[in-house]
BALOMI-284856 format. One record per residue (C-alpha): x, y, z; residue in one letter. Coordinates in steps of 0.05 Angstrom, whole numbers, plus 32768, in hexadecimal, padded with zeros to 4 digits. Layout:
N
XYZA;...
//
This chain:
635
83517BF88496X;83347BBB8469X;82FD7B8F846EX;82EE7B508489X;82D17B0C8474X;82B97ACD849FX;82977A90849CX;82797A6A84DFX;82637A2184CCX;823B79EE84F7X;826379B584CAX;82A8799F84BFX;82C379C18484X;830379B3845CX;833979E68470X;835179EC842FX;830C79FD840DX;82FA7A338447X;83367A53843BX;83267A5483EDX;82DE7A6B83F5X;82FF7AAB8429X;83367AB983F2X;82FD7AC383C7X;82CF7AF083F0X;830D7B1383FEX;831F7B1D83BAX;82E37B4083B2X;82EB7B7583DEX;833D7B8383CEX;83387BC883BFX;83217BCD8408X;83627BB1841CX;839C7BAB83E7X;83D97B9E8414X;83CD7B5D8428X;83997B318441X;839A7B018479X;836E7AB6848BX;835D7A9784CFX;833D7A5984CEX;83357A298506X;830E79E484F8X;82F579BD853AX;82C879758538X;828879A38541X;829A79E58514X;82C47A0D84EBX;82D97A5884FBX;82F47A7384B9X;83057AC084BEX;832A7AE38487X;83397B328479X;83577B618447X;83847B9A845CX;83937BE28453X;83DB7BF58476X;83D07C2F849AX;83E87C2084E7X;84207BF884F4X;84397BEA84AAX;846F7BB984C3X;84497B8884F5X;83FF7B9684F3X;83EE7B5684C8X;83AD7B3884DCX;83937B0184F8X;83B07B178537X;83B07ADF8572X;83B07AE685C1X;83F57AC885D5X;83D37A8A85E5X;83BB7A8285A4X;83767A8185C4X;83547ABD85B0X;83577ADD855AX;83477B13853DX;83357B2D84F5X;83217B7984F5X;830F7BB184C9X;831C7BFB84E1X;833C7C29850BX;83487C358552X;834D7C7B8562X;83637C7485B2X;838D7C3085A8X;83CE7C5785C1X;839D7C6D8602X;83847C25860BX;83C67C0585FFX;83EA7C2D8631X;83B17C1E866AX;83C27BCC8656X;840C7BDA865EX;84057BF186A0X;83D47BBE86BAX;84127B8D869AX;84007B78864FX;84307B748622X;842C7B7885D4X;844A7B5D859BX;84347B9B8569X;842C7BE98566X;83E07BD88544X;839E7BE4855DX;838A7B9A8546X;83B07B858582X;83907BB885B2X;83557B9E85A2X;83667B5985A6X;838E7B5F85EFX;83597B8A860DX;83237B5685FAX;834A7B2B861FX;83457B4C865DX;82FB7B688660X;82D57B45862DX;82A67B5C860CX;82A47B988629X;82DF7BAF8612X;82BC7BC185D0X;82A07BFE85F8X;82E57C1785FFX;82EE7C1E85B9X;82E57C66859BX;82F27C55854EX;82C97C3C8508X;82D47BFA8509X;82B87BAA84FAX;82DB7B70851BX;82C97B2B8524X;82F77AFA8562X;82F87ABB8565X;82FE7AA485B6X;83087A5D85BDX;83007A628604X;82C17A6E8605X;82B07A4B85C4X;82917A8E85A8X;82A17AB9856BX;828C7B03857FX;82817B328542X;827B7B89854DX;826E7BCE852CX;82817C118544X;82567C40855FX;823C7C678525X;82487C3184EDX;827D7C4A84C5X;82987C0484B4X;82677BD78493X;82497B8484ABX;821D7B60848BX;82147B1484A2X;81E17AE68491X;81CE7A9B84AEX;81BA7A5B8489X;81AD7A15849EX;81FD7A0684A6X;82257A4B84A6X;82237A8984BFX;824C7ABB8486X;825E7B098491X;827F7B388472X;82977B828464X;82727B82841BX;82367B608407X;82587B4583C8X;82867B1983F9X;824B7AFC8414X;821D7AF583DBX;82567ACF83BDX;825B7A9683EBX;820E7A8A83EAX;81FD7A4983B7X;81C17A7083AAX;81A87AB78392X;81797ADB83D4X;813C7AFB83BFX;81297B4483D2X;81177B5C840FX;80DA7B7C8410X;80EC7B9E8449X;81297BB9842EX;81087BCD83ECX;80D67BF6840CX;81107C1E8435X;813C7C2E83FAX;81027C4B83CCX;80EF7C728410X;81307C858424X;815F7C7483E6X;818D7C458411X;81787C118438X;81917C12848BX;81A27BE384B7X;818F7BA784D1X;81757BA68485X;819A7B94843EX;816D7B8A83FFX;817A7B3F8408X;814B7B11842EX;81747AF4846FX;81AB7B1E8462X;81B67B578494X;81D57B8884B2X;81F77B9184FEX;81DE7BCE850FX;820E7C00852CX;822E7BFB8570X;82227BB08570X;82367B73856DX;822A7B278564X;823C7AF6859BX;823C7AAE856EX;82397A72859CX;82607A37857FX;82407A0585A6X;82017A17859CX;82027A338555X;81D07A6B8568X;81EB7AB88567X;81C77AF28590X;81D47B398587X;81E47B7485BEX;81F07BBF85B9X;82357BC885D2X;82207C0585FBX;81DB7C1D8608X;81C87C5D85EFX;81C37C838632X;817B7CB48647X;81957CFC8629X;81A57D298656X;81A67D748655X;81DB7D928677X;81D67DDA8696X;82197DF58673X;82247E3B865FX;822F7E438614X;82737E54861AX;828D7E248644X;82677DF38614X;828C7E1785E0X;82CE7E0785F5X;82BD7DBD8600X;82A77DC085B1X;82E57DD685A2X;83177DAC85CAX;82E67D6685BAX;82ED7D798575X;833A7D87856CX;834B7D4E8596X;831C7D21856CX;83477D358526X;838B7D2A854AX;836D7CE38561X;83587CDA851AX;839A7CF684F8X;83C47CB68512X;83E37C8D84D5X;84227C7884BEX;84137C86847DX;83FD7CD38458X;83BB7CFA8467X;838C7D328454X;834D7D488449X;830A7D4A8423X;82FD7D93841FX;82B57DB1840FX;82B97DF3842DX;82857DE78456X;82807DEA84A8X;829A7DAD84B8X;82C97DA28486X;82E77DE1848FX;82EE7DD684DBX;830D7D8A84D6X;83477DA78499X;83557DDE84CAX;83547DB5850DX;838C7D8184E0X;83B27DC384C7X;83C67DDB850FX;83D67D998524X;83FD7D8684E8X;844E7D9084DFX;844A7D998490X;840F7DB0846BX;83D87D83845FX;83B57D70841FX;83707D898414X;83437D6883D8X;83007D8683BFX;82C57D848382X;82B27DAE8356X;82767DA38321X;826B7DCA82E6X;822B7DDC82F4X;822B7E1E8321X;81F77E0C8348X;821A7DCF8366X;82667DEF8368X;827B7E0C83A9X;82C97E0B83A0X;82CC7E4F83A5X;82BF7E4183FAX;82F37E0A8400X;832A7E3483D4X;83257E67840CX;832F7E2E8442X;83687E138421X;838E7E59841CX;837D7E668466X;83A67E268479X;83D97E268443X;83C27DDE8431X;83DC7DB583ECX;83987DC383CDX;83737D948396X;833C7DA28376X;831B7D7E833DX;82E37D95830DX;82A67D5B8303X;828F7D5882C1X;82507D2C82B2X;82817D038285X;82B27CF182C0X;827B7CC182D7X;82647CA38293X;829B7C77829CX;82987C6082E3X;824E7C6C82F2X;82467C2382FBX;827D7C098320X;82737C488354X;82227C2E835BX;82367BDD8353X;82697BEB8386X;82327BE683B9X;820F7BAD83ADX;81C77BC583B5X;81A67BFA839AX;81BE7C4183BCX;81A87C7E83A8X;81CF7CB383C5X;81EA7CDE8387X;821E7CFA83B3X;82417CB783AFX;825C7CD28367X;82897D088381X;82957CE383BDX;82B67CAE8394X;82DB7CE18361X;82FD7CFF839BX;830C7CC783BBX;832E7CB0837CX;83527CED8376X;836B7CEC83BDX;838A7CB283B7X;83B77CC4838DX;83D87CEA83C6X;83BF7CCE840FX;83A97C8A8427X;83787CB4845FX;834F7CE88457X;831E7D0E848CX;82E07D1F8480X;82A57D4A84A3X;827C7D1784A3X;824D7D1484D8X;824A7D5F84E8X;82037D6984DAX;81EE7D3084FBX;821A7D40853EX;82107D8D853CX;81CC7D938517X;81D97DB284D8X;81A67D9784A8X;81697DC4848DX;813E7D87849CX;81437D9684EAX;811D7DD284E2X;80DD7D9D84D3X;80CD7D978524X;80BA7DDA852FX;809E7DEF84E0X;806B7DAC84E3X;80517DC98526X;80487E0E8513X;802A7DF384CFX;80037DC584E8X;7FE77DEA8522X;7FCF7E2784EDX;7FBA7DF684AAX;7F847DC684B8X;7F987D8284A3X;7F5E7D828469X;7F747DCA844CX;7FC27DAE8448X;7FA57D71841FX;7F877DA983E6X;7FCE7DD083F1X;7FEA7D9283E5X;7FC27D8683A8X;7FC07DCF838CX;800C7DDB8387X;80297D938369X;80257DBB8329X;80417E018346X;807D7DDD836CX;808B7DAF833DX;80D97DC2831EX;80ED7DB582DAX;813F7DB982EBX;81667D8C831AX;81787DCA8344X;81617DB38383X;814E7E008393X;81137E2083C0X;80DE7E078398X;80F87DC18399X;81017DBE83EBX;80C27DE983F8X;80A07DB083CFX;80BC7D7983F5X;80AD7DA38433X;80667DA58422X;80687D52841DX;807E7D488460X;80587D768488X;80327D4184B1X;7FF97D4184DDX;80067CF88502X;80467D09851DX;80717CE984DBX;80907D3084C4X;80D27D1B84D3X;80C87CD184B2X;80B67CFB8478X;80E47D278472X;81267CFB846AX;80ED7CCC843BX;81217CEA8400X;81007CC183C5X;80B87CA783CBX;80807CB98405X;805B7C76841DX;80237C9883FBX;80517C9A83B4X;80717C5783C2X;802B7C3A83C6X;80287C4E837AX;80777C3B836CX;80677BE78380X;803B7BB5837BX;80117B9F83B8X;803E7B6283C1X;807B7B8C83C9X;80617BC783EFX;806A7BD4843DX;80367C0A8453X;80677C23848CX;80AB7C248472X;80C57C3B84B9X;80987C1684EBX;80D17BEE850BX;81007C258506X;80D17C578530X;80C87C20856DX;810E7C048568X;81247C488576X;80E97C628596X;80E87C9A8565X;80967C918558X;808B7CDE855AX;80CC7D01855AX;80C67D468570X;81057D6F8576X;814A7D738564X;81697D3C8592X;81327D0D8574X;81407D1C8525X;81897D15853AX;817D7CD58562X;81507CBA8524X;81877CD684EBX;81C37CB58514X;81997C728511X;81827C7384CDX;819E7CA48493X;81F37CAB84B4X;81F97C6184B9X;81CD7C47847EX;81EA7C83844AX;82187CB58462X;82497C7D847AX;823E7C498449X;82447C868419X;82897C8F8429X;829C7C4B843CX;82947C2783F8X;82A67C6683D1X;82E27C7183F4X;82FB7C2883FDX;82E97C1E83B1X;832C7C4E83B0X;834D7C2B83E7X;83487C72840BX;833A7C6C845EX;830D7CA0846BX;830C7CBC84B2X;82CF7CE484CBX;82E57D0D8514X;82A77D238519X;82907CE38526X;82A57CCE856DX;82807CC285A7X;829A7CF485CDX;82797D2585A3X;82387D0C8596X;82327D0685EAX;82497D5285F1X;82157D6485BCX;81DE7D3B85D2X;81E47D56861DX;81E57DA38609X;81A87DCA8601X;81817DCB85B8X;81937E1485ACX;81DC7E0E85B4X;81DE7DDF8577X;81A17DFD854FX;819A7E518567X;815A7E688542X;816E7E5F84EEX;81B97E4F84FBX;81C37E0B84FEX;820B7DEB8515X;82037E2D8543X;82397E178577X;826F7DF38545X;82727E388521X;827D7E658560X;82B17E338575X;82D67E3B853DX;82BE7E7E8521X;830B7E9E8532X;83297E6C8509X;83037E8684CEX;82F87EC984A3X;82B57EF084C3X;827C7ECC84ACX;829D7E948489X;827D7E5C84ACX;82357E8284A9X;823A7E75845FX;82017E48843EX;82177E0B8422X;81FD7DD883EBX;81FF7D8783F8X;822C7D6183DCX;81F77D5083A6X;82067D4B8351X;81D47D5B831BX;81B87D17830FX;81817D2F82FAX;81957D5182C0X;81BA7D1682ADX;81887CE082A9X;81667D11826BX;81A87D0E824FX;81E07CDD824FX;81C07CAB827CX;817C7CB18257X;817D7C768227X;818F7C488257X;815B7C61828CX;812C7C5D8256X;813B7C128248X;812D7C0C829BX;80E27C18828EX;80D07BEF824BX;80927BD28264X;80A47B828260X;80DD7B8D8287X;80B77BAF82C1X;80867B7182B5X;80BE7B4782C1X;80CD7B6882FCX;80917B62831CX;80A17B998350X;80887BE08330X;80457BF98322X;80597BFD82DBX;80297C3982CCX;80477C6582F8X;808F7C6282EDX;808A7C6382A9X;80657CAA82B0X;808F7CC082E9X;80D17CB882B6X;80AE7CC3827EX;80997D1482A4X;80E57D1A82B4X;81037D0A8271X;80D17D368251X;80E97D738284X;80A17D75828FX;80B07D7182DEX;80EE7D648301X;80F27D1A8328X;81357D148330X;81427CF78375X;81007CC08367X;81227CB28325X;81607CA98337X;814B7C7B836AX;812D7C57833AX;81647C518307X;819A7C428339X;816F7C018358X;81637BF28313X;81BA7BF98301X;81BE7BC7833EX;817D7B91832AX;81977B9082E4X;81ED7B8782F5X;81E77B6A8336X;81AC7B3F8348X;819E7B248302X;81E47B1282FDX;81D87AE6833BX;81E17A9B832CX;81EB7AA682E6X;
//
């Protein structure tokens, strides 16, 4: 685990300065990688290959320094990540003859390359971003795993072509500040995180998810190819029970693939499903008892230890637990949102990071339950399909407009409690009559209709997702394979993942999600709807797998999001600064918001007179990032 740094340039470059300007992108991102750092650099008479990483010791302490080389000295590799089947892959090599050097996955990577190519990156079941340098074929190939757990961003100019793990590596070797996308502007106040292929930076992207870049040296021109096509779903015919038992086995396999380190491990422990069923899975497999780690809030409505105390018992695991008080974060609100170098909305981040932090006082992994919902269907939002339809098909489009109208005033909540008021009011908003519910529904901060109001004319996009829904052919999406299919695309890789990434990594903590694996999400996607979603019980299938494991009913139980009462906070101790974020000749300077409107839309939430929190939040954490991040561009 660390991150990764490289430079490809059309000219010839002094040696000595490219291996200054990598120490300093690399410096940037240390707490990704605090054991040692590593620099390729290879300078021919037509360009300059410069590929530098940090690293986080967690497989093969003695001998897994990177770059690795081919025995030739043909072929490098930097890489960031983990490589669940390496001991599978490496034992297949070894009998077709290769030998190795190492007991790392770097080297797996880097010998079974060798042999296949680029399609060895299909092989690979693991979260990972690597870049390889072939000289052979005068081509530096650059990838991402399958779901996008490890971050890339890369952007071109006139003589180089720079990535990195982190933005601020990147933005750092640019001799000049990038203005804002207006693409990815539009997506974060939509969304509140921006997905790939987009960054709030003009020309600076994103590699999607299972892909990579293939970088011609001769040519100094770089395509980009999925690394394995999604393939037509599927349904199998499949009893339930003998699905069941293919749940089960995928699953507990999947953590014991995921518990491999030389170093200590635990868990991140909600008390929720999937949580609950990843500390249990590493609990039977384990010879000692495992840590567990959980959050706790002082305000009831967002505490839930009470469900991961009776996990931890069940397993007998070193349980820690830690109370969040709105004054943990007063300190570190800002390096926790500056750590991710555009604005990012997701409160859950907070917690996320304080447990992170407090885990790492005791492991150097954790595993998470990330990725359940998304793989088993376990959000409330997948309910939309079938409510819009039935909705739709009883309220005439014109009487849902006066609905819509009459009951801004009766749903509107005064308390950032995120109850049934709240969710029947966002409900309300994304009923749809054009086939967008879904679009809608996962729009978490502004509706196109709302962000018309938010921006200006020159900064406003009227469809936020119109490349998204033909990219992945998602125009209308129906059921639950589709809104599964769209989240996996959009809302795991651009803010689950990066969620966890930079909060995590800001701890130097490797987090490791089982749920995520390929395996999985292919046994999901070819069982019937009903076995994942039966009725009102969502995650239907994970919970009878594992139901015997578990107290009757336990895994039935409701359970909050990760979420923290940000709204309550910007009326209090966040309040004067958010206030200073709307003084009128700032926005002016701006020259993105409708200054009217945000004024009043603060100004209502302040005064308690209605509740805004996620909008405002939005709002104030792209404002923490203009402010400490792009002003400070170039200065």
């Amino acid at each position: 685990m660390c991150g990764i740094n490289g430079i490809i340039s059309n000219t010839i470059k002094d040696e000595d300065l490219l291996r200054k300007n990598l120490a300093e992108m690399n410096q940037l991102i240390f707490h990704r990688g605090p054991d040692e750092d590593g620099f390729y650099i290879d300078a021919s008479e037509s360009s300059s290959v410069a590929m530098a990483m940090r690293r986080l010791s967690i497989i093969d302490l003695s001998t897994g320094k990177q770059p690795m080389y081919t025995d030739n000295n043909q072929i490098g590799i930097v890489f960031n990540g983990e490589i669940y089947n390496y001991r599978v892959l490496k034992q297949q090599l070894e009998n077709d003859g290769v030998t190795f050097n190492t007991t790392s996955d770097t080297e797996v990577i880097l010998k079974l390359y060798e042999q296949k190519g680029i399609e060895a990156f299909k092989e690979l079941d693991g979260m990972f971003a690597f870049s390889i340098h072939d000289k052979t074929k005068n081509k530096v190939f650059i990838a991402r795993d399958f779901f996008g757990e490890k971050p890339l961003y890369y952007t071109k100019t006139k003589t180089d072509f720079v990535y990195a793990s982190e933005l601020k590596s990147l933005i750092n070797y640019l001799p000049h500040k990038p203005n804002i996308s207006k693409e990815g502007l539009n997506l974060y106040f939509r969304l509140t995180y921006i997905p790939s292929p987009y960054s709030i930076y003009e020309d600076i992207l994103k590699l999607p998810s299972n892909h990579y870049i293939d970088f011609d040296l001769s040519t100094d021109n770089f395509t980009i190819h999925e690394i394995e096509k999604q393939k037509p779903i599927e349904k199998r015919e499949i009893s339930f029970e003998d699905a069941k038992k293919e749940v089960y086995n995928k699953v507990v396999k999947s953590v014991e693939s995921r518990s491999i380190a030389d170093v200590s491990l635990g868990t991140f422990l909600s008390g929720g499903v999937d949580s609950s069923v990843v500390t249990h899975c590493l609990a039977e497999i384990s010879n000692e008892r495992i840590e567990t780690f959980s959050i706790g809030f002082e305000k009831k409505a967002y505490d839930e230890t009470d469900k991961s105390q009776v996990v931890a018992k069940l397993v007998n695991s070193n349980h820690h637990e830690f109370i969040v008080k709105e004054n943990d974060f007063r300190d570190g609100i800002d390096d926790i949102l500056l750590n991710f170098d555009e604005p990012f909305a997701d409160s859950s981040a907070l917690p996320t990071y304080l447990v992170s932090k407090h885990a790492s006082d005791y492991v150097k992994v954790a595993l998470t339950g990330d990725g359940g919902d998304e793989i088993f269907g376990g959000y409330n939002k997948y309910y939309m399909g079938e409510l819009n339809n039935k909705y739709t098909s009883i309220v005439p489009k014109g009487l849902h407009k006066q609905i819509l109208k009459s009951s801004t005033g009766l749903l509107n909540t005064k308390d950032d409690n995120r109850g049934k008021r709240f969710k029947l009011n966002r409900l309300l908003k994304a009923f749809n009559y054009d086939g967008n519910q879904y679009w809608n529904i996962i729009s978490l901060a502004f509706t196109d209709q709302e962000k018309a109001q938010l921006l200006k004319s020159d900064s406003l996009i009227e469809d936020t997702f119109a490349e998204f829904k033909e990219k992945y052919n998602q125009q209308n999406p129906k059921n639950l394979t589709d809104f599964r299919m769209v989240d996996k695309y959009v809302s795991l890789e651009g803010d689950m993942l990066v969620k966890v990434d930079r909060t995590s990594m800001l701890c130097s903590l490797e987090c490791r999600a089982p749920f995520l694996n390929k395996a999985i999400w292919d046994l999901t996607n070819s069982l019937p709807e009903n076995y994942l979603m039966k009725g009102w019980n969502k995650k239907h299938i994970l919970k009878e797998a594992f139901a015997d494991k578990f107290g009757p009913g336990f895994l039935d139980k409701s359970k909050q999001g990760f979420g923290v009462p940000v709204g309550d906070w910007l009326r209090a101790s966040l309040r004067p600064e958010l206030e200073s974020f709307i003084d009128p000749k700032f926005l002016d300077s701006q020259g993105i918001f409708n200054t009217d409107f945000i004024i009043k839309l603060v100004k209502n939430h302040i005064s308690g007179k209605e509740d805004n929190s996620l909008r405002v939040w939005s709002f104030y954490a792209f404002q923490k990032w203009y402010l400490n991040t792009y002003l400070m561009l170039n200065k």
